[in-house]
C-alpha positions as CSV (number, residue, x, y, z in Angstrom):
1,X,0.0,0.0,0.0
2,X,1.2,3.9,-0.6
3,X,2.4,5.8,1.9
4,X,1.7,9.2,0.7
5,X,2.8,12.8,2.5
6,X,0.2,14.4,4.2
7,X,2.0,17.3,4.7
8,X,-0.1,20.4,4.7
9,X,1.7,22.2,2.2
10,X,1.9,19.6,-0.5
11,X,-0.3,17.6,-2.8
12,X,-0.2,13.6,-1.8
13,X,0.8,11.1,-4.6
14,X,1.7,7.8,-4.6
15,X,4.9,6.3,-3.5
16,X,5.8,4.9,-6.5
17,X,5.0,6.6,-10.2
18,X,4.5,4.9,-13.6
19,X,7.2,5.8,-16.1
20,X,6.5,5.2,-19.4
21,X,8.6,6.6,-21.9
22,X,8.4,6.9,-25.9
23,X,9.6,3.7,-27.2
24,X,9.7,2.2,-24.0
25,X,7.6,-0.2,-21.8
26,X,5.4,0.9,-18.7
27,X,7.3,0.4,-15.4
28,X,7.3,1.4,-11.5
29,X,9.7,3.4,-10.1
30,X,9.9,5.3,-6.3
31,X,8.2,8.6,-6.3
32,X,11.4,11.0,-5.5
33,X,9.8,14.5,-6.1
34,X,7.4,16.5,-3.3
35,X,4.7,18.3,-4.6
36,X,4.5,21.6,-3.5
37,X,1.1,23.2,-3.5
38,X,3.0,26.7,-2.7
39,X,1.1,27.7,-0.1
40,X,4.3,28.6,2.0
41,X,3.8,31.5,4.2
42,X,7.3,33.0,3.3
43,X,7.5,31.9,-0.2
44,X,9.9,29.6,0.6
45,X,10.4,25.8,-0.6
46,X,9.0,23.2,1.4
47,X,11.0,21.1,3.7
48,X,12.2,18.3,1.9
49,X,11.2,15.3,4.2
50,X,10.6,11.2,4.0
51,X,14.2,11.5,1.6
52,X,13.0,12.8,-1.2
53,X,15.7,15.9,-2.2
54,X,13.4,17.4,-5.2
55,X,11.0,19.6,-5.5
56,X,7.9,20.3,-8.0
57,X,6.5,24.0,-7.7
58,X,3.7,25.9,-8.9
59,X,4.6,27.5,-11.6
60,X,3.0,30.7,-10.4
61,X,5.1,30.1,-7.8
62,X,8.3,29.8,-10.1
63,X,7.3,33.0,-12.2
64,X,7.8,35.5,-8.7
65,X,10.8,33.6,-7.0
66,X,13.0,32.6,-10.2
67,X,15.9,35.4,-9.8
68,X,16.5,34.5,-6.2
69,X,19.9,32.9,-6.2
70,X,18.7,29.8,-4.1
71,X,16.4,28.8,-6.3
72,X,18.5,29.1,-9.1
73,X,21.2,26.9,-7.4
74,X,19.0,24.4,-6.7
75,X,17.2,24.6,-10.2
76,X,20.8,23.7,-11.8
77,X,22.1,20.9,-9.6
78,X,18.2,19.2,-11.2
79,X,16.4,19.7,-7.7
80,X,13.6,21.6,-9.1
81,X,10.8,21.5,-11.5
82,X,7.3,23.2,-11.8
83,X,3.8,22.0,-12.4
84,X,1.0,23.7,-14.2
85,X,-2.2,24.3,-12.9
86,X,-5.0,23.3,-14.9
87,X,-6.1,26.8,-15.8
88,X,-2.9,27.9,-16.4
89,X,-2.0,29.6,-20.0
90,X,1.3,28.2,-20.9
91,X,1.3,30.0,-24.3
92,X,1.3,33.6,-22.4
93,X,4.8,32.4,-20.4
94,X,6.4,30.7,-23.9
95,X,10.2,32.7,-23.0
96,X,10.2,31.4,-19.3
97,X,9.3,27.7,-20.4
98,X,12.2,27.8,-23.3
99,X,14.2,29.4,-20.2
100,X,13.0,26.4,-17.8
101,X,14.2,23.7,-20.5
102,X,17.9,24.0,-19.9
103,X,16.9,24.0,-15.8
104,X,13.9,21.7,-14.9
105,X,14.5,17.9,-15.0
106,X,10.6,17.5,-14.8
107,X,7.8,19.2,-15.8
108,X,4.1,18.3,-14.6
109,X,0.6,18.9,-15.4
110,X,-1.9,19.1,-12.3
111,X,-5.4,17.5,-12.7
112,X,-7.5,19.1,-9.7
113,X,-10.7,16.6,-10.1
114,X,-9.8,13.5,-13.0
115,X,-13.1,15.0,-14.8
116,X,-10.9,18.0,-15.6
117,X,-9.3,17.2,-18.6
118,X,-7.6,20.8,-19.0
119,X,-3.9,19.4,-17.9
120,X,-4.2,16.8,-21.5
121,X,-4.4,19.7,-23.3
122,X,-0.8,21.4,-21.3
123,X,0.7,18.5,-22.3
124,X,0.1,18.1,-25.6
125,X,0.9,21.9,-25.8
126,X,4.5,21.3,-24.4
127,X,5.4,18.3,-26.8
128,X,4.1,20.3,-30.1
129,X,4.4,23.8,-29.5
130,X,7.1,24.3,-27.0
131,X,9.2,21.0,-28.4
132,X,9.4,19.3,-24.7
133,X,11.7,16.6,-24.6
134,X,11.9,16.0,-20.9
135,X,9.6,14.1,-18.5
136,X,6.2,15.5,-18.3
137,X,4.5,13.5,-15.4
138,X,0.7,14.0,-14.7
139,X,-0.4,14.8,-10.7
140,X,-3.0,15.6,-8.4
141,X,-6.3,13.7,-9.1
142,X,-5.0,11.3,-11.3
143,X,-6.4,7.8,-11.8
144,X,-6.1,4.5,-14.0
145,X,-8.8,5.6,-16.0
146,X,-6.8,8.9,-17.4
147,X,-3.2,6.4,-18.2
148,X,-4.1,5.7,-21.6
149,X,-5.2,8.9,-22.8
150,X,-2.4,11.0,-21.1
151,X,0.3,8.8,-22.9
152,X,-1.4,9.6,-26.0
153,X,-1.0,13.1,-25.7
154,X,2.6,13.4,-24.4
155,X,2.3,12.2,-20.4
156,X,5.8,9.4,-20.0
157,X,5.3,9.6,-16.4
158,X,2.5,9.7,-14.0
159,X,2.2,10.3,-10.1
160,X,-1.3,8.9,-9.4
161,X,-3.6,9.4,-6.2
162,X,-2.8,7.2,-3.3
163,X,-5.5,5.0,-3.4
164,X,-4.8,3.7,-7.0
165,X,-3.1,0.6,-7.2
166,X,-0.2,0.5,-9.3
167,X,-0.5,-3.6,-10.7
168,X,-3.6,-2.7,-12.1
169,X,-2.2,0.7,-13.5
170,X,1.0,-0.9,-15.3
171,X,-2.0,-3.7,-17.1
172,X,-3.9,-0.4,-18.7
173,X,-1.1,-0.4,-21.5
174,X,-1.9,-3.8,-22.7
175,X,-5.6,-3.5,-23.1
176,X,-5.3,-2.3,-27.2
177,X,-2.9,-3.1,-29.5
178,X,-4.6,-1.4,-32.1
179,X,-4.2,2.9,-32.3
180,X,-6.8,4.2,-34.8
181,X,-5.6,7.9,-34.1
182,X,-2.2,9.5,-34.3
183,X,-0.5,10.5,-30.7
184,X,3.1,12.0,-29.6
185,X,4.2,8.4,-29.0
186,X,3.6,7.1,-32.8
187,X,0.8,6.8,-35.7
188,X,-2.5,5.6,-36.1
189,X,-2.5,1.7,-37.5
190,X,-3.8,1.4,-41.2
191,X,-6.4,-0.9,-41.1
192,X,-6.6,-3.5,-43.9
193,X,-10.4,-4.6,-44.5
């Protein structure tokens, strides 16, 4: 069973995230970032607890704390990445992101409620518009229902809610073996009648 952080100023995930890169196969690996929901009184990072020595922040939260020299230590030695909030409009922030691709290791999408399907659409925006070759990992309200469709659009990694259970997850990948519509990971089959 997960053993997610409670911690009042982050958003619990599971212990362990799927990684499933382009080309590759599904697998599990230990969940090593915190999620900061930025809600710091100082502005400040959280305390990285339970081992984990990276950090995902709002990317509000980025956009006013950026210059300070901390964060930009921390940023280059690949502690730091951001995640986008669901309403977020990436397109308006296009310089910082092409900035934040020679600093952040990861890159997330935040689902608030898994009926929001906003964070597909940040994704897909990163891997055709902005050229994203990183890890892009989905968060927040995610569940086995959204795997498929989120490594369609451009998701390789993804930090589900506690309460999902990750055998189950890793068998979503194996339910079709036939595409009938183009995705970032590769084309649509041609059918032969």
């Amino acid at each position: 069973m997960s053993q997610a952080n409670h911690s009042i100023n982050t958003i619990p995930a599971h212990d362990q995230i799927l990684y499933f890169p382009k080309g590759g196969q599904p697998s599990l690996a230990p969940n090593e970032w915190l999620i900061s929901n930025g809600s710091q009184d100082e502005g400040g990072l959280p305390d990285l607890e339970h081992g984990k020595h990276n950090v995902l922040v709002p990317f509000a939260w980025w956009v006013q704390h950026h210059q300070e020299s901390d964060i930009q230590a921390k940023a280059k030695a690949g502690q730091i990445g951001v995640w986008f909030a669901a309403d977020e409009d990436i397109l308006k922030h296009a310089d910082l992101i092409e900035q934040g691709k020679k600093v952040w290791p990861l890159v997330a999408a935040h689902f608030p409620i898994f009926r929001d399907g906003r964070s597909f659409s940040t994704a897909a925006l990163l891997r055709d518009r902005f050229e994203w070759t990183g890890e892009i990992r989905a968060i927040g309200d995610v569940l086995i229902d959204q795997l498929l469709q989120g490594a369609r659009v451009g998701f390789d990694s993804f930090a589900l809610r506690p309460d999902q259970k990750t055998d189950v997850a890793l068998k979503q990948f194996d339910l079709f073996s036939v595409t009938t519509q183009n995705s970032w990971r590769d084309k649509r089959a041609t059918l032969s009648i």
